[in-house]
C-alpha positions as CSV (number, residue, x, y, z in Angstrom):
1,X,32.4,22.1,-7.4
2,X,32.9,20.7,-11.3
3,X,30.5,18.6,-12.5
4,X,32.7,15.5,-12.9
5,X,33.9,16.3,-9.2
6,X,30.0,16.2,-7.8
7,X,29.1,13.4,-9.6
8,X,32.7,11.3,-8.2
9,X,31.4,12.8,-4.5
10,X,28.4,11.6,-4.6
11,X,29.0,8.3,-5.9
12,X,31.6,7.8,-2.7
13,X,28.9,8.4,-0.7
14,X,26.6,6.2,-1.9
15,X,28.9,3.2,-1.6
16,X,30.0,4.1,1.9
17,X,27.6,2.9,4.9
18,X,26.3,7.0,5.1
19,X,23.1,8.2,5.3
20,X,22.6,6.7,1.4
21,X,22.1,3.5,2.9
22,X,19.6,4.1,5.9
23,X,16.1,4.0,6.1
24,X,13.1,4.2,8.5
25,X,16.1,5.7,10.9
26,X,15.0,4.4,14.5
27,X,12.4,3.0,13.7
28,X,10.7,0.3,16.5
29,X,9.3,-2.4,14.9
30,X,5.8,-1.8,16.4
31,X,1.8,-1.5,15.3
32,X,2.7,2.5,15.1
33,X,5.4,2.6,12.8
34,X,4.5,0.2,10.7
35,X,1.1,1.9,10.4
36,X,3.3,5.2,9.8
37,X,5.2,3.6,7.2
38,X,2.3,2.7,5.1
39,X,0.9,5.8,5.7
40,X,4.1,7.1,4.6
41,X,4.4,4.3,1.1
42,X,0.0,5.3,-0.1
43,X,1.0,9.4,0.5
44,X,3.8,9.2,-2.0
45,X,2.4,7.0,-4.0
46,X,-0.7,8.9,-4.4
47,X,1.5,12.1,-5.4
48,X,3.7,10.1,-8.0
49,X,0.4,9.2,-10.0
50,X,-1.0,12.7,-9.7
51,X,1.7,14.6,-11.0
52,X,3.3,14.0,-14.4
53,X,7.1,14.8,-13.1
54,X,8.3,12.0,-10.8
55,X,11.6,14.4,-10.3
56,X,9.7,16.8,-9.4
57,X,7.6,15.0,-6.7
58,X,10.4,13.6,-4.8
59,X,12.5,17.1,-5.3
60,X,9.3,17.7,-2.8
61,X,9.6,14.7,-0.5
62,X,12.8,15.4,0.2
63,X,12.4,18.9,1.3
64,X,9.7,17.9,3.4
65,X,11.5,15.1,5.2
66,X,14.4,16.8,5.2
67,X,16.2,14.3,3.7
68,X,19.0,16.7,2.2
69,X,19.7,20.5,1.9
70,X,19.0,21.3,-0.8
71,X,16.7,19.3,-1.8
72,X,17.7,18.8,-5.4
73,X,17.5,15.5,-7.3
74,X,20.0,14.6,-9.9
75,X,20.7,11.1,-12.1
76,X,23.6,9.3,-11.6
77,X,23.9,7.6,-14.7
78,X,24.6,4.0,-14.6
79,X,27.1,2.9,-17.5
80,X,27.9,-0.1,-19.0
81,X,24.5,-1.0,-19.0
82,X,22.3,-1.9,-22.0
83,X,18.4,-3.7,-22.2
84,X,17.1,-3.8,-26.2
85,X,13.3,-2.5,-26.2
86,X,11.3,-5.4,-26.5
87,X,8.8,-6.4,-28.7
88,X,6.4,-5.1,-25.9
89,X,8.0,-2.0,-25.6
90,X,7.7,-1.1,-29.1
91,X,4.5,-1.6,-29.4
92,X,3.9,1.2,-26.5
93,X,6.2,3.5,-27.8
94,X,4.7,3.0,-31.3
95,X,7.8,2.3,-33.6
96,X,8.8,0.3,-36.3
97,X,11.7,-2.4,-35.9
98,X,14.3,-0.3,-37.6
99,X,13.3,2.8,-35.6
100,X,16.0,3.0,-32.6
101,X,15.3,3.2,-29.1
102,X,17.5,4.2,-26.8
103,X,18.1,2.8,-23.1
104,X,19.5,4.7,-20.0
105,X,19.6,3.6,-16.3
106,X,19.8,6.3,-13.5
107,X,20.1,6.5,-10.0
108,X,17.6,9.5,-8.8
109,X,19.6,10.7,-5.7
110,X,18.8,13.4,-3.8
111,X,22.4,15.1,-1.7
112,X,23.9,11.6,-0.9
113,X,20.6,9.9,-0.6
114,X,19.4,7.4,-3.8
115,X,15.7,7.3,-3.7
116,X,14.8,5.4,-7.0
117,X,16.6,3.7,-9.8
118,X,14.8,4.1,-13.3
119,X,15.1,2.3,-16.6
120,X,14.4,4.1,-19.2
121,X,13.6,3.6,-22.8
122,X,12.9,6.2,-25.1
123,X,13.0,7.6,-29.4
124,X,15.4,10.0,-29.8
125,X,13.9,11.5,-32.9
126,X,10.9,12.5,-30.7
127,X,13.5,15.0,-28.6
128,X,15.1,17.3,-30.1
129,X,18.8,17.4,-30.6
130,X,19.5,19.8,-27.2
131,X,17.4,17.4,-25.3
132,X,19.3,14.0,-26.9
133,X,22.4,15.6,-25.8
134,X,21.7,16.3,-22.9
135,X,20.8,12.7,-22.0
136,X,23.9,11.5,-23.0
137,X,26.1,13.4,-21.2
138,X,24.7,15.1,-18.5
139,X,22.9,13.4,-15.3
140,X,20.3,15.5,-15.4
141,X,16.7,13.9,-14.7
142,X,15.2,12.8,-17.8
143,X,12.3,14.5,-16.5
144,X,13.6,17.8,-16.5
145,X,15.3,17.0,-19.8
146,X,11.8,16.7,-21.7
147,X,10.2,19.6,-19.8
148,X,10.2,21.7,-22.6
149,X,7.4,19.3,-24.6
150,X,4.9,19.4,-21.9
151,X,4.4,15.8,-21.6
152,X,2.0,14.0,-20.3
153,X,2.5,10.4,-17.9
154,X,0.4,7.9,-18.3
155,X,1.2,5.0,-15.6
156,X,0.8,1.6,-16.9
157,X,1.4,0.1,-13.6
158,X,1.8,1.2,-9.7
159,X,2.5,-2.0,-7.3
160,X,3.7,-1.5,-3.4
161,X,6.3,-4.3,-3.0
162,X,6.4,-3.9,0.5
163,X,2.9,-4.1,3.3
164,X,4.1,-3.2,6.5
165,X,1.1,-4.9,8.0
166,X,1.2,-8.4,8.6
167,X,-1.3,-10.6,7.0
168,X,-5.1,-11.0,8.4
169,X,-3.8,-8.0,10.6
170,X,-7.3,-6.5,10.4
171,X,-8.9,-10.0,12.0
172,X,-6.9,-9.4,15.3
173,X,-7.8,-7.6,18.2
174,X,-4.6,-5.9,19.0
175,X,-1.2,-5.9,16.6
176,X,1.4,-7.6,18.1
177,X,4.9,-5.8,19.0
178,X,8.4,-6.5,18.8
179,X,10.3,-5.0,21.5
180,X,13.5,-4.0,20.9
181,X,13.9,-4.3,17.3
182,X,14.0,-2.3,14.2
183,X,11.0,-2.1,11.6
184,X,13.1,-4.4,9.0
185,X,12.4,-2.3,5.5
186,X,13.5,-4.5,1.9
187,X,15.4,-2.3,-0.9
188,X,12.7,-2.0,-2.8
189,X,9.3,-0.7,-1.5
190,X,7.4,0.7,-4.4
191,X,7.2,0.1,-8.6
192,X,6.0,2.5,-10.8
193,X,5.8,1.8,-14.8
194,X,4.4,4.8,-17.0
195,X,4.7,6.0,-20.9
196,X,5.1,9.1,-21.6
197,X,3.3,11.1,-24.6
198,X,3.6,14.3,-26.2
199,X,0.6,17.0,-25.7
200,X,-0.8,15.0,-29.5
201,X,-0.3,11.5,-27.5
202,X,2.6,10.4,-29.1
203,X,4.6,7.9,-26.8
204,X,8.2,9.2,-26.4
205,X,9.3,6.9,-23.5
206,X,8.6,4.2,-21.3
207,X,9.6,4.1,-17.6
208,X,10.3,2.0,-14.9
209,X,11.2,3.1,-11.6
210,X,11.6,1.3,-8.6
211,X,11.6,3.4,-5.3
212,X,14.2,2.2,-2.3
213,X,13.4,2.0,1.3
214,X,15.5,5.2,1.9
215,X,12.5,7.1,1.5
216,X,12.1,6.6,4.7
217,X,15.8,7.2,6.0
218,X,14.1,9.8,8.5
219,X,13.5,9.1,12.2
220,X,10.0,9.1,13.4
221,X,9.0,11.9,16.1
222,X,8.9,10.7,19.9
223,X,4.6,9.5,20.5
């Protein structure tokens, strides 16, 4: 399959009501799942901050949920789209006014499933020319992309958006249960902001992902 033809499939996919759209499959909305499912959120949050590639880290959750075959993330690019670096963001990434900064928005999917959507800003004249090219006309991860410098990812911020638990939860004697209902999961469960340096420190990009509930488009097994 071409390129242009995997990236078309994929996107049909995503906007149909398929597996892209599903999460915590089957899931009863009771003290056990919703236990699981923040079991579930800490795990791969823990492994995002440990490891410098957050392609590479959910290349490995979805092989072990078996959330596609293969398990191979790429970026859909998102066109159309555009958000200057702000006054904030240049001051991270260490660059004068008239030094450009580029801006690219990607859905990280993963077969027909999107896990994450990123923003991404980073200084082209910190890649080289291979690498710039590659981001502008390829979907591969930006991760993969800058590889080659050995970079290292320093997270600025990490924020669960979603506690499965109710409130004053641990104050109760037993968790209450809602028979016959689905654990209700929002879009977005988890935030993740992080710069990215070269081996010297130099700040190449700055990040921000924000993880979707199909993470957890995989059914529980049977207690």
């Amino acid at each position: 399959m071409s390129r242009h033809r995997r990236k078309l499939w994929i996107a049909v996919c995503l906007l149909s009501a398929g597996i892209g759209n599903v999460a915590a499959q089957n899931w009863p909305d009771s003290p056990i799942s919703r236990l699981e499912a923040l079991a579930l959120l800490q795990s791969l949050n823990a492994n995002l901050l440990s490891h410098d590639s957050a392609t590479a880290t959910l290349e490995q959750w979805c092989a072990d949920h078996h959330l596609a075959f293969p398990a191979q993330v790429i970026a859909v690019r998102v066109s159309n789209i555009d958000k200057p670096a702000g006054d904030e963001q240049r001051r991270i990434l260490q660059v004068t006014p008239a030094q450009e900064v580029r801006y690219r928005r990607v859905k990280l999917v993963c077969g027909t499933v999107e896990l994450s959507d990123a923003d991404n800003w980073y200084v082209p004249s910190r890649l080289t020319a291979q690498m710039n090219q590659q981001l502008d006309f390829t979907d591969t991860p930006f991760g993969k992309v800058v590889r080659p410098l050995h970079f290292q990812r320093h997270t600025i911020s990490a924020e669960l958006l979603w506690w499965p638990l109710l409130p004053g939860w641990e104050t109760k004697s037993k968790l209450p249960a809602r028979a016959g209902r689905q654990l209700a999961v929002p879009d977005s469960v988890l935030e993740h902001r992080a710069v990215l340096s070269l081996p010297d420190g130099t700040p190449f990009s700055e990040v921000v992902e924000s993880y979707q509930r199909t993470i957890l488009g995989f059914s529980l097994p049977a207690p």
